[in-house]
N, C-alpha and C positions, 0 to 999 in steps of 0.2 A: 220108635225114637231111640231105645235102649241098644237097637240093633243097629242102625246108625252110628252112634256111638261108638260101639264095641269093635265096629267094620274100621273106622280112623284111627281106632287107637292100635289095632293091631297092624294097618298101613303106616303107620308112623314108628314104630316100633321096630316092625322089618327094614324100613327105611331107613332111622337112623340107626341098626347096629350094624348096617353095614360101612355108615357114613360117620363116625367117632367125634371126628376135629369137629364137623360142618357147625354142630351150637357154640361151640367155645368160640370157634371163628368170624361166628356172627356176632356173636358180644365183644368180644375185640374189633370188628368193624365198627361199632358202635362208637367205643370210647373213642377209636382214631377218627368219626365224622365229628363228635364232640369238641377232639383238640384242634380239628380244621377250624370248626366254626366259630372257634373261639378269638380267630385272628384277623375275620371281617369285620369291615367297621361297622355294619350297622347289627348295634345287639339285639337279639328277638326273645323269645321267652325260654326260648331252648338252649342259649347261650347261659340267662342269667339264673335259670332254675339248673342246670348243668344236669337235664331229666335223662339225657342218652349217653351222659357219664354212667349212672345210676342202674340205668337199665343192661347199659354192658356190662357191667361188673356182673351185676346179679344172672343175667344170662349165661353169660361167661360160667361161673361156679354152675348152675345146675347144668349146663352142659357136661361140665367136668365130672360132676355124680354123673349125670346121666350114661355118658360112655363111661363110667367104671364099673356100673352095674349091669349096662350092657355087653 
């Protein structure tokens, strides 16, 4: 299982330092489906809990560590 593991986290790793932006980008997609959804009329949970606000932000910054230290 440990080897499992150890095999994703080094395929992800090669993966993204070649690809820097790709997590920041995805947290910033986030917040921009957040501000779409905000402007349908019918409110869901994801509008009034504002959770893909939240998540982009926070994605968003560890991406940023992530490519710095990559």
């Amino acid at each position: 299982m440990f080897e499992k593991l150890s095999k994703l986290i080094d395929f992800l790793s090669e993966f993204l330092a070649h690809r820097k932006g790709l997590v920041p980008f995805f947290g910033i997609f986030l917040v921009g489906i957040n501000f779409v959804l905000q402007y349908l009329p019918n409110g869901s949970f994801l509008v009034e809990s504002n959770i893909l606000l939240h998540l982009g932000v926070i994605v968003a910054v560890l991406g940023l560590m992530l490519a710095r230290a990559l």
